[in-house]
N, C-alpha and C positions, 0 to 999 in steps of 0.2 A: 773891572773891564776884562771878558777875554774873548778868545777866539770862538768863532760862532763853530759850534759842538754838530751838529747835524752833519758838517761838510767833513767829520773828521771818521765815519764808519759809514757802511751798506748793508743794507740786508741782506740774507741770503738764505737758500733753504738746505735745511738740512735731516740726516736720520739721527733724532736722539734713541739710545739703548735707555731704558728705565724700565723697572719693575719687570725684568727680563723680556721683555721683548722691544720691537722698534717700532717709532711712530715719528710722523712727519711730523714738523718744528721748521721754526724761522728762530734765527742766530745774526748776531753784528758783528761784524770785525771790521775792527781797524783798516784805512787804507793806508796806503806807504807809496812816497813817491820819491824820486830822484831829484835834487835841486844842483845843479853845475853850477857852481859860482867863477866868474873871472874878474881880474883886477888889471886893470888896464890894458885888456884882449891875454891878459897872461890867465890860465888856465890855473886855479888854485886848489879846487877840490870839487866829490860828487856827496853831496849828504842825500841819506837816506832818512825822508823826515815825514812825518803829518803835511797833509797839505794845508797849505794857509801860511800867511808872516811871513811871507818869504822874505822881505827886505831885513824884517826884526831878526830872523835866523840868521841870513849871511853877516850883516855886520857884527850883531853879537858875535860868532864864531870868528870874524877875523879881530875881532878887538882881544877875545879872550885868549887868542892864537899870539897876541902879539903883532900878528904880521899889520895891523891894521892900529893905531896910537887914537886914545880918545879924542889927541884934539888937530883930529885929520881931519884936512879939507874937502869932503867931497863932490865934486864935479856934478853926478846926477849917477841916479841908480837906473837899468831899464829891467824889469821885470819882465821876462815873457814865457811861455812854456818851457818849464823846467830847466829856464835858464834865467841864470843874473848877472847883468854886466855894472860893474860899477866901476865910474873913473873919478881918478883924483887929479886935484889941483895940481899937483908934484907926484914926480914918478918916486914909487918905493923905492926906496933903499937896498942895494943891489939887486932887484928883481932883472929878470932878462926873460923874452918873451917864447923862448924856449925851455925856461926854466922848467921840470918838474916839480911838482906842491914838496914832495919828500927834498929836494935839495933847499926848494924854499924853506921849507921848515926847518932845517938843518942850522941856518943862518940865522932864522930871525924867534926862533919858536922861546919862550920865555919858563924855565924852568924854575920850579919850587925855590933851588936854592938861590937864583939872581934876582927872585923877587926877595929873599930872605934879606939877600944883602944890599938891594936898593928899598926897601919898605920906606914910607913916611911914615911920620908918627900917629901910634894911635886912635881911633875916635873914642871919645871916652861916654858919645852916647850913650842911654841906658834904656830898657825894657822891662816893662814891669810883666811880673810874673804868668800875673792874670792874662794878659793881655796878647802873651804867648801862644796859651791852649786858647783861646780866642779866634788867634789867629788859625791856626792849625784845624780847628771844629769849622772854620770858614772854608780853609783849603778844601777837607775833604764833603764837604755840602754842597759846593758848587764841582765837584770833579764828575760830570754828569756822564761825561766819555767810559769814564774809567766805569760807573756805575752799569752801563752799559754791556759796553764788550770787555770789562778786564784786562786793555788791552794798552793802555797809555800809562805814563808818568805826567807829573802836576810840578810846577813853579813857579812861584810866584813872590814880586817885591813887596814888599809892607815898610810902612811907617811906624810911628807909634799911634795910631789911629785907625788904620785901615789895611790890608790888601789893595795895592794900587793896579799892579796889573797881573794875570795870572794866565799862564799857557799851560796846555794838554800836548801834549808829544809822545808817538812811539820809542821818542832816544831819550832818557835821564840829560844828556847833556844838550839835546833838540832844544829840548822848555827850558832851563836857563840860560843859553845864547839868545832864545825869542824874550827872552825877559829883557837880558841886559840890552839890547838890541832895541825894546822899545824904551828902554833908558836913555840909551844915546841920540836916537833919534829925537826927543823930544826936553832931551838936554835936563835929565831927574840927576841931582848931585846923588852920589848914592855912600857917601861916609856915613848917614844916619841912616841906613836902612838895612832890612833885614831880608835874607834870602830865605825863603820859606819851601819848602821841599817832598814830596809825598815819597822819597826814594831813600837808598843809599848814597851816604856821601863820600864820595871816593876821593883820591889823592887828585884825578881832574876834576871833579867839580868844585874842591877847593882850591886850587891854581887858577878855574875860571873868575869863581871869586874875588881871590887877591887881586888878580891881574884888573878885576873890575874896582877894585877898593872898596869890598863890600867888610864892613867891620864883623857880624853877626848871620849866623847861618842855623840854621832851626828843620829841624826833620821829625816826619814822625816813624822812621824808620832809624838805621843802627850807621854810624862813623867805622870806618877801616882805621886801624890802628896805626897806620902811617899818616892816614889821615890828621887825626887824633895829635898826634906829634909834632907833624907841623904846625897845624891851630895852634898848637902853644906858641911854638917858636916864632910865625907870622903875626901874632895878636890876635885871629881870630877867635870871637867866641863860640863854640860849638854845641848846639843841645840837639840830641835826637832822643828817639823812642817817646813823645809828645803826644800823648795819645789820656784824653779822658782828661784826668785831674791831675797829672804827671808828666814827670819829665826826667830826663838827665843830662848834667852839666858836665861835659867832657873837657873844655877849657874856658879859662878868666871868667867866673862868674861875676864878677865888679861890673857887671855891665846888665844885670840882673837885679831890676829891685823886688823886694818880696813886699 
């Protein structure tokens, strides 16, 4: 399952230079819109995203923020031109309706090392090898955006079976909020599963992880070395550079069958 690919680039005309001289051409690019999210008429933030998922964006983004707990109650979301209002059951926790997203954040935003020292235990889930570049060869077959205009990042969750959902996005971190996002929304446990990635994986997109309790994160691109260090220290398991018949295991490979 993903986002319908058409709604995410336009045509346009343009002068290619080739073989020294210039000739008309038609080119895709990407569009990019602005989504304002609010949480109880309180003003949160403006993502700059792919259009489409708006719901699976904002809640991904405040689950993975913190500011929003997996097992919040929400009231109702309303959707409208570049705006999203979502109310909960119960008011946040110190939010105030004046608040700025930066003092929010301030308060409620969940860093590296408070996930370190509230983790639960392990999943001791396992993935078999094959089954990895499998996925990965899936990821980048259906990245039809990206084939296109060059112009997005790809994420998506898997099981040990399949690609369950997978989003194109202008932001690295757009596509897995819209991932976790259609997680939450449709209530997928995600200790068995796997984050699958066509990008780099940086020290946020492993905080968005953890904070999602994603055991396993899989890229066919390269981990930051701080990244790298937490994965260990968090349990996560981390392999990038996944590409063909290869791979590398950056942390806990016990969660790797061969």
């Amino acid at each position: 399952m993903a986002a319908n690919a058409s709604n995410l680039y336009s045509q346009v005309n343009i002068n290619l230079f080739k073989d020294g001289r210039f000739i008309e051409a038609d080119a895709h690019l990407v569009r990019e819109e602005e989504l304002c999210v609010f949480i109880n008429e309180t003003y949160i933030s403006t993502l700059v995203c792919s259009p489409g998922a708006d719901r699976e964006l904002a809640l991904g983004f405040l689950i993975s923020e913190a500011v929003l707990r997996q097992d919040s109650d929400i009231k109702s979301i309303d959707c409208s031109q570049g705006r999203i209002d979502i109310v909960t059951s119960e008011p946040l926790s110190g939010s105030q309706s004046d608040q700025s997203y930066l003092e929010f954040r301030q308060k409620s935003s969940t860093t590296l090392e408070n996930l370190l020292l509230n983790r639960s235990a392990s999943s001791t889930f396992q993935f078999q090898a094959s089954h990895l570049l499998s996925l990965i060869f899936e990821l980048d077959n259906r990245a039809q955006t990206f084939k296109i205009t060059g112009g997005v990042h790809s994420a998506a969750l898997a099981d040990s079976r399949e690609l369950l959902i997978r989003y194109e996005d202008i932001g690295r971190h757009n596509a897995v909020d819209k991932a976790f996002g259609y997680a939450f929304i449709n209530q997928i446990s995600l200790f068995d599963k796997c984050l699958v990635l066509s990008g780099r994986i940086s020290n946020e997109i492993l905080a968005k992880a953890a904070q999602n309790g994603i055991p396993f994160i899989l890229s066919r691109s390269a981990p930051t070395l701080q990244a790298v260090q937490w994965a260990e220290q968090l349990g996560i398991t981390m392999v990038g550079f996944a590409r063909g018949s290869r791979f590398n295991v950056y942390t806990h490979p016990e969660r790797i069958i061969v």
